[in-house]
N, C-alpha and C positions, 0 to 999 in steps of 0.2 A: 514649089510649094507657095500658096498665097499667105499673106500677112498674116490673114487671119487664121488661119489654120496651125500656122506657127504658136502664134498669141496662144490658141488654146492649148496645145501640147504641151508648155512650159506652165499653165494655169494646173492643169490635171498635176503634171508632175508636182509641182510648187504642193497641193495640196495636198497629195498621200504622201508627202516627206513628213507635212506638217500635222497630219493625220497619226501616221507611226509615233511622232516624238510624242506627241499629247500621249498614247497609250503609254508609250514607256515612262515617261514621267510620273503618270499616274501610278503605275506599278511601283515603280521607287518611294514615293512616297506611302503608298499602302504600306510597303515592308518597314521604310523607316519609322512609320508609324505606331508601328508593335515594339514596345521593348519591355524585358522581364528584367525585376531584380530581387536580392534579398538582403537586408539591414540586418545589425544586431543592436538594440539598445545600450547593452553596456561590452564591448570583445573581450574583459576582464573579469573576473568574476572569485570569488570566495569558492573555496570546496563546499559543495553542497548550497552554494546561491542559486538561484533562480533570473533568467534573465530571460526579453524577448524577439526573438526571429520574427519579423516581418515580411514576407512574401509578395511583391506587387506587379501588378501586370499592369502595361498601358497599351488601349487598344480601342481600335475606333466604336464609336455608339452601335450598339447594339450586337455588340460581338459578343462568341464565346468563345473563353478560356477554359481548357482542363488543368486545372492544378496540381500539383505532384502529389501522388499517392503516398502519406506517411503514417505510418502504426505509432508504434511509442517508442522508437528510438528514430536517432539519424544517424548516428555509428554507433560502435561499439562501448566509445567513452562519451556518447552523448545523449541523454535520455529526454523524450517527450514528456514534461507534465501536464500539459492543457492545450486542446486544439481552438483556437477560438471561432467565433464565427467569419461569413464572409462578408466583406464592404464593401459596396458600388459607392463613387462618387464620382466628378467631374476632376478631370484633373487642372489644379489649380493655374498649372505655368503653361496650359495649353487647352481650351474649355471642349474642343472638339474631339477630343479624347478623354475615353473611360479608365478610371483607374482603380479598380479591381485588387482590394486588399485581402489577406487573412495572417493571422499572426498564430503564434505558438508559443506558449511558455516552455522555456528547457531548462533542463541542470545537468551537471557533472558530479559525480564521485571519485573521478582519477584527476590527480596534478599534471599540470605540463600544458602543452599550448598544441589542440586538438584542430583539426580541421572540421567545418561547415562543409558538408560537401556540395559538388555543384546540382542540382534540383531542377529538374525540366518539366516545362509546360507547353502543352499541344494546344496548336491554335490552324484552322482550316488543314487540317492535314502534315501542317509543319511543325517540328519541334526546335523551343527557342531556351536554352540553358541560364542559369545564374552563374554567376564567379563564385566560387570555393571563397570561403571566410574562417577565418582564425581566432578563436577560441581558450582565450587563455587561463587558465584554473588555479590558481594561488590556492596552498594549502595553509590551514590554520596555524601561527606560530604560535608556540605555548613557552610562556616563560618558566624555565625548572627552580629559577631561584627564589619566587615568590613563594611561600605558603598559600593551603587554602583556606578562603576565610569563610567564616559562618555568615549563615543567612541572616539578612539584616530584620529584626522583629517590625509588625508591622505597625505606623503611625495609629496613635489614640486619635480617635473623633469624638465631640463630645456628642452624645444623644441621649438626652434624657426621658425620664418615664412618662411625662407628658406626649412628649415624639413620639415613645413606642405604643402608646395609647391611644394617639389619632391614627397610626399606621393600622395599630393592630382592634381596633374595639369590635368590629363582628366575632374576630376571634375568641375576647374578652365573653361576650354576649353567650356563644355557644359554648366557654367553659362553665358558665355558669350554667346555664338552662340542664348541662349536663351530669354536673355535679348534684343538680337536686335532684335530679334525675335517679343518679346513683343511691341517695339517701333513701327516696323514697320506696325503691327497690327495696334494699336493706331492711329498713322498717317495718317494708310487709312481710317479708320474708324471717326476721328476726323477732316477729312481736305475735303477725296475726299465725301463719305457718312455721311448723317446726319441716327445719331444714332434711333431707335424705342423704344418705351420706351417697356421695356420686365415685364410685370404682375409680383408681387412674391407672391408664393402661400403661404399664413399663413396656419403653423406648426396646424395641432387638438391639440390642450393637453386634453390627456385623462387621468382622474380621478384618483389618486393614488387606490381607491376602486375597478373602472371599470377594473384597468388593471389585480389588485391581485383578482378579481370574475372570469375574464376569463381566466387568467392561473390556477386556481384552479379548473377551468371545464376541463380544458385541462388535467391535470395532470388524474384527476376521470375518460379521458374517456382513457388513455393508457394502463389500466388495470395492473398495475403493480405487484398489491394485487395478481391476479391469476396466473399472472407469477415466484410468488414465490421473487420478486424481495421488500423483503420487508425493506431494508435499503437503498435503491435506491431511493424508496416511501416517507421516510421521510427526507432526504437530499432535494429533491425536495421542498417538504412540507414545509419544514423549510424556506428555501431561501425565496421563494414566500412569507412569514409571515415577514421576516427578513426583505427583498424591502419594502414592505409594510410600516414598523413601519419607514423608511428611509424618504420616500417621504412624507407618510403623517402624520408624528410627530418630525421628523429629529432629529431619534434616530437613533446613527448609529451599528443597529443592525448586518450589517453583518460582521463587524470588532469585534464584541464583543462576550463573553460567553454566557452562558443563565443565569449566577447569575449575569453577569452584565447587563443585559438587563432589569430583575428581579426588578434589584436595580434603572433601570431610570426610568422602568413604575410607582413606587411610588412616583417619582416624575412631573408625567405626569397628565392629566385629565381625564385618564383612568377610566371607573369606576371598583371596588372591583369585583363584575359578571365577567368582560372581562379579568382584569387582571388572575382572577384563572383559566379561560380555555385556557389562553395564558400559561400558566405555567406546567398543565395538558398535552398539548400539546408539549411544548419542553421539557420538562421531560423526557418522553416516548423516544421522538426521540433521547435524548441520551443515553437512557438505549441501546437504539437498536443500535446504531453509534460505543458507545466506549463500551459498556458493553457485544456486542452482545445476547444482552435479543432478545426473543422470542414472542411477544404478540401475542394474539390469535387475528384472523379473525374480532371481534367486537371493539375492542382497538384500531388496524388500521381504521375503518373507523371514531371511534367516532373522532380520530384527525383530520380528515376531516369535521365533522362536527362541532367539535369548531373550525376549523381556518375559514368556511363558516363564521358562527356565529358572531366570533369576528369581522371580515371586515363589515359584514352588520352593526353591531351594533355602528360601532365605524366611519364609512365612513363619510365622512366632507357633511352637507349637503347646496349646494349653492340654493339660495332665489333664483325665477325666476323673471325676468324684470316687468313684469305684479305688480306680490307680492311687489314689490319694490315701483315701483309708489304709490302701492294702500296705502303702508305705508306713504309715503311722502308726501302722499293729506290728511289723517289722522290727523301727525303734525301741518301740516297747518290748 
């Protein structure tokens, strides 16, 4: 074999060794290029604080990232309150790289120290994860030895009637204009016109019973049960039972719990019967409110038929004029 034949053989070789590494280098570097993470502002937090989850992708110019698909929770004991939007910028400790934010406000309502779980982002085909983060929920201490103290009244300002006077003089203006207004009305109607006497139409008052039977029909015919709307159903439900016990036992049920309503009915004329399907009945509805309990199809409407039930049963019943007389010729 001549020199130069030689020379070239080793030139070729020499070149696609060097050829292969540039690619593989290149490749390594693309991958080291992409990295996903997720922060938390504060990993400590108050029962019921709010803190924020940062999400960041770094990944070379012009790429795209798919973010992890989140509703409004991230577990069980951690719930979404605000998704924010998304951020392009350069990333600072490396300009050739995109860094790719979106954050999220969260909170907790359980104690104890909950896991972030780990959250994957798809990028050309590949999925690239975050580290699992921990979550710590302090619950509120309450000191039992302090009393509680009254609201502090609020600080005097001074403002005088000159102040309310530059604030207020258009007002000033139109009580005027209005009041003469009023006189002169008066006037004409008091001096030049004798007045007619105008009928006043007396008010129905309708039955605390009649009013909570017809919104109880009302509520049965909006179909709420078939719309799937079955916490809407018993908010409804409730109220209407809640008015009810207002007007016609003047409990003031819609300011109270349901163990404190619990606790007035045994002291009301209630009978034992109406009391337990009143009880049966908001029971349920809290299970469903704060519990988000599920009851089946027959549960929903039985509460409907004890709140019918309880109003029939318990409705004030007025003696008709007739009945009255015939008692009072009786006496006599």
């Amino acid at each position: 074999m001549r020199p130069e034949d030689k020379n070239m053989k080793q030139y070729f070789t020499w070149s696609w060794c060097l050829l292969l590494c540039l690619l593989m280098l290149g490749y390594r570097c693309t991958a080291q290029s992409i990295r996903v993470e997720a922060k938390l502002d504060r990993s400590a937090i108050v029962l019921g604080d709010q803190t924020t989850l940062r999400l960041n992708a770094f990944l070379p110019a012009n790429g795209l990232v798919g973010f992890p698909a989140l509703a409004d929770t991230l577990s069980s004991k951690i719930q979404i309150v605000e998704a924010g939007k998304t951020d392009t910028i350069k990333d600072p400790k490396n300009p050739s790289l995109w860094l790719i934010s979106r954050q999220y406000t969260i909170t907790s309502f359980d104690a104890g120290v909950h896991a972030v779980p780990s959250l994957t982002f798809n990028y050309q085909g590949s999925t690239y994860a975050t580290e699992a983060l921990p979550l710590e929920v302090k619950s509120v201490a309450v000191d039992t030895t302090k009393s509680i103290y009254d609201i502090k009244q609020p600080l005097a300002v001074s403002y005088t009637f000159m102040d309310w006077l530059k604030d207020n003089w258009l007002l000033v203006v139109l009580a005027a204009v209005a009041i003469l207004t009023i006189i002169a009305v008066w006037y004409y109607y008091k001096k030049i016109r004798k007045a007619k006497p105008v009928p006043q139409k007396v008010k129905e008052i309708v039955p605390p019973h009649v009013e909570a039977l017809d919104k109880l029909n009302q509520l049965r015919s909006k179909k709420l049960l078939e719309q799937d709307e079955v916490k809407l159903y018993h908010i409804e439900l409730t109220d209407i039972i809640r008015e009810y016990l207002e007007k016609r036992y003047g409990i003031m049920a819609l300011e109270q719990t349901s163990e404190e309503i619990f606790a007035a009915l045994k002291q009301s004329a209630i009978g034992k019967e109406e009391r337990g399907m009143l009880k049966q009945m908001l029971t349920l509805a809290d299970l469903v409110k704060f519990a988000k309990a599920k009851p089946d199809l027959a549960e929903n409407e039985q509460s409907m038929i004890y709140a019918l039930n309880f109003v029939s049963k318990t409705k004030e019943i007025t003696p008709l004029p007739g009945n009255k007389a015939q008692n009072n010729d009786e006496l006599i």
